[in-house]
N, C-alpha and C positions, 0 to 999 in steps of 0.2 A: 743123419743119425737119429732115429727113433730110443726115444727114453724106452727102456723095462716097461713092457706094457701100454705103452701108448700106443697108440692107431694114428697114423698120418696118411687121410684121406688123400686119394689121387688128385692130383693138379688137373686143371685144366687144360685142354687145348680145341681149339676149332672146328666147331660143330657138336661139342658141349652144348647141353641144355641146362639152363639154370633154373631152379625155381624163384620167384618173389610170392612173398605172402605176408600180412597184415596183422603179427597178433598180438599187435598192443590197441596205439591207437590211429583212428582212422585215417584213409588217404584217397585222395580221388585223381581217378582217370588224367585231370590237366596236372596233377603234379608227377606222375610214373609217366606217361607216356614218350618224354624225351630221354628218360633216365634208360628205356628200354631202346630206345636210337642205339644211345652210347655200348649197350651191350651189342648189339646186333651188330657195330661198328666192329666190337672185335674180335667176332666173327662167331658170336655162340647165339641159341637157339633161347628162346623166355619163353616159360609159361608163366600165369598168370593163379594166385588160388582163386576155388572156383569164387569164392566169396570176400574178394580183397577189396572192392568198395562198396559190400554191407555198411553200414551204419547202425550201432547202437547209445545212441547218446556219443559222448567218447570216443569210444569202444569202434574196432571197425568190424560189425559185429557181435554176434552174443558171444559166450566161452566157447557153446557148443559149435556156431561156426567157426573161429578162429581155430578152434584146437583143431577140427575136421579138417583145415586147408593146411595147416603143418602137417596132420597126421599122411596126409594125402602126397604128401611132397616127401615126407621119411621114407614113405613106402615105394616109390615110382623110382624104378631102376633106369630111366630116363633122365631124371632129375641128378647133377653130379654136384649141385652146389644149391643151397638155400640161403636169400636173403633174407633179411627181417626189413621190406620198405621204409619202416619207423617205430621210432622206439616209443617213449610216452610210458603207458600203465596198462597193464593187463596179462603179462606173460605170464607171472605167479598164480594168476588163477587159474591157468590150463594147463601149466609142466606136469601136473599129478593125473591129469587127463591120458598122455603122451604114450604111447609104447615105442620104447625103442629097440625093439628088436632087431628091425629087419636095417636099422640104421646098425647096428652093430657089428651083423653082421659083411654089408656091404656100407662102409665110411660116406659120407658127405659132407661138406665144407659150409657149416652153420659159419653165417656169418652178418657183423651186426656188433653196435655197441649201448652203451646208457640200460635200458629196458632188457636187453637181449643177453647182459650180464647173467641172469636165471640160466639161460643156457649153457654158456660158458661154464657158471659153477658146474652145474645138475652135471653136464657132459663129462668134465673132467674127472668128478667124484664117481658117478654110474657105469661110466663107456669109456671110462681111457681111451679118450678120441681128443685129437687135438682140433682147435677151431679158429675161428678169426675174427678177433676184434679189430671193426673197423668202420669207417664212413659208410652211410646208409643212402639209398636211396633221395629220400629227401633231403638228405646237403649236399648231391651232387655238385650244386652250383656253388657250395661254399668256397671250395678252392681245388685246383687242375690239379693241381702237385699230389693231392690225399688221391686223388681217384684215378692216379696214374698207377701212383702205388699200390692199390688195391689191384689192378689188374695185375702189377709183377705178383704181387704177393699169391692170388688163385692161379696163373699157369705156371708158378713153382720158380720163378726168377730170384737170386738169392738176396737177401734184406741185411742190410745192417745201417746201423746207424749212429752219428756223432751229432752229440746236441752239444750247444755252448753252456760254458760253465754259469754253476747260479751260487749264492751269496750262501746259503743255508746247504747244499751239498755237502754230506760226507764221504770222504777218501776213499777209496778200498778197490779190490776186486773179488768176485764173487762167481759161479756157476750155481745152477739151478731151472726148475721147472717154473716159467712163468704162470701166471694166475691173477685172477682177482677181477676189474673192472668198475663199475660204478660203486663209490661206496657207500651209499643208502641203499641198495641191492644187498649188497652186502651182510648190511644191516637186517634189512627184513630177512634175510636167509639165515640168521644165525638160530640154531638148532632145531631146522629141519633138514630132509633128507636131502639138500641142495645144498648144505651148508659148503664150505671148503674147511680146505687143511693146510695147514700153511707149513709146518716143518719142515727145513730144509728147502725152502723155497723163496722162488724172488716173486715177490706181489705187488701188482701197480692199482693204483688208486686214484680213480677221478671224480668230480662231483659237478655240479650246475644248480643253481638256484636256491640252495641254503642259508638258513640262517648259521653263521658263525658259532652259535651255542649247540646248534643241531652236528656239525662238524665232530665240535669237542666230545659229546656225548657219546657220537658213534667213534670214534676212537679209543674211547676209553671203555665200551665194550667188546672192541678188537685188543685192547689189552688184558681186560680182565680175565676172555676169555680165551686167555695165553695164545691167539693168535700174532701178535709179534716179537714174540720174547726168544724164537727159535726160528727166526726167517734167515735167509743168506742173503737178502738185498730187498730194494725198498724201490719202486719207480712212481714217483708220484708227478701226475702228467694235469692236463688245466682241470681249476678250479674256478669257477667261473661264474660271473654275479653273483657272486655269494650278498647277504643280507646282512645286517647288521639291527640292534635293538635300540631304543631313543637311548638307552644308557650304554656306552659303547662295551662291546666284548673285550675290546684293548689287544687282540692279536688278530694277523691273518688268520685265511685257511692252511697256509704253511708255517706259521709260525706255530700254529694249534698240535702241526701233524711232528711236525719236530722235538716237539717239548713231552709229544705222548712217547717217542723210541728214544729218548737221550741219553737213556742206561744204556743201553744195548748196544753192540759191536758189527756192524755189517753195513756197507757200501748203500748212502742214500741218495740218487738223482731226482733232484726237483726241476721242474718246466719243462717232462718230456712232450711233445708237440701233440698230445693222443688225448680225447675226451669230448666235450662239444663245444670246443675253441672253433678257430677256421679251420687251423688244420689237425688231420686227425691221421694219423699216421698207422697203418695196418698192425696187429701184433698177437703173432702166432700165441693163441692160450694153451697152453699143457702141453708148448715143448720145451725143451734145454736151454738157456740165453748163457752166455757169457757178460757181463756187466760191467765195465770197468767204470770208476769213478775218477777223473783226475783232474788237469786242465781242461780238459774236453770229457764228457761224459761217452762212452762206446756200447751198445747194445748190438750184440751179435747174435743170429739164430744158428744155432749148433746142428 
């Protein structure tokens, strides 16, 4: 069941061609070359962008390469699915580069988490296309279970999911269009034309390597600027090495996120398995979920 206006690109099946392309940060030849095994194992076709281990500092590549080997893979009616190899820094400097027209018109299955959140928003807001946050290429080897998943999740095999209960969960049930993804992305997207919207929606939120004061800050610019004040649910999945100051912050990163919604009325799961933990669980952005919050947490794709 496709939401009003969303686009849910075709699934995969065998003899698919996928795209991988590099437009954060760099990656070389000995780390993709087994990753591209495990695709050819089931049973679909890889190309390669022309310039996926360029090198600029960082960077795998300049803007103008990176944006050229996305733009290259939007446009190749060959290509039914686009990875991001690796997240890192760099995607916000080339989404204003991007034409997505000819992605518009015929859907592709952007897919990719942490860095690759820029698309996710930009997609959702621009293209009413739905997409996939998911394990990347270079954490194939993190864990079997994330990268089996992903393959259900591209040839269209149906998802749901029961996480176990956590201490700080709140009760409920809820429907809505999921959203969201890293939330220092997040951050830097707030009012420009990638921003999101969160109204009537259920929005997940992960992070990796913050400082605890950095946490609090960006959530209370996700309040201020009444983006949680009218959500239908809340999935907040790992939070991970977070930092702390020689003077301690005195909460977690969930105890931070907790204290920013405690007015508010709608269904929140905490330690959904998705972000850059081991495991990172696929999760359709900009379609419908069902969300139950109870003994057991339920995430279902409608």
């Amino acid at each position: 069941m496709n939401i009003p206006g969303n686009k849910r690109p075709n699934y995969l099946k065998a003899g698919d061609t996928i795209g991988i392309v590099a437009p954060a940060r760099k990656i070389s030849a000995e780390e993709l070359q087994p990753v591209i095994k495990i695709f050819e194992k089931w049973g679909l076709k890889v190309k390669l962008g022309k310039n996926i281990y360029a090198t600029d500092n960082q960077y795998a590549g300049t803007d103008e390469q990176r944006a050229a080997d996305f733009q290259a893979m939007l446009n190749d009616v060959e290509v039914k699915a686009i990875l991001a190899a690796r997240g890192g820094y760099g995607i916000v400097r080339i989404i204003d580069r991007l034409d997505f027209s000819s992605f518009i018109k015929t859907p592709k299955w952007i897919a990719g988490y942490s860095d690759v959140t820029v698309l996710h928003s930009h997609i959702n807001r621009h293209c009413k296309t739905e997409t996939l946050h998911c394990t990347m290429p270079i954490s194939f080897t993190k864990d079997e279970e994330s990268v089996a998943l992903l393959k259900k999740a591209l040839f269209g095999e149906s998802l749901s999911y029961s996480i176990d209960d956590h201490t700080l969960n709140v009760s409920g049930e809820a429907k809505g269009q999921l959203i969201g993804g890293n939330l220092s992305l997040l951050y830097a997207l707030a009012s420009t034309p990638s921003d999101i919207t969160t109204d009537g929606k259920i929005l997940f939120l992960e992070d990796l390597d913050e400082y605890l004061y950095h946490i609090d800050r960006m959530m209370m610019q996700l309040k201020r600027s009444g983006k949680l004040s009218k959500l239908n649910g809340l999935v907040i999945g790992g939070f991970s090495e977070m930092k702390d100051n020689t003077v301690p912050f005195g909460k977690t990163a969930e105890q931070i996120i907790i204290d920013s919604v405690k007015e508010y009325n709608y269904p929140i799961c905490f330690g959904f398995p998705a972000g850059h933990g081991i495991k990172n669980y696929p999760l359709y952005m900009g379609r419908e979920v069902q969300l139950s919050v109870k003994e057991k947490t339920l995430l279902k794709f409608l």
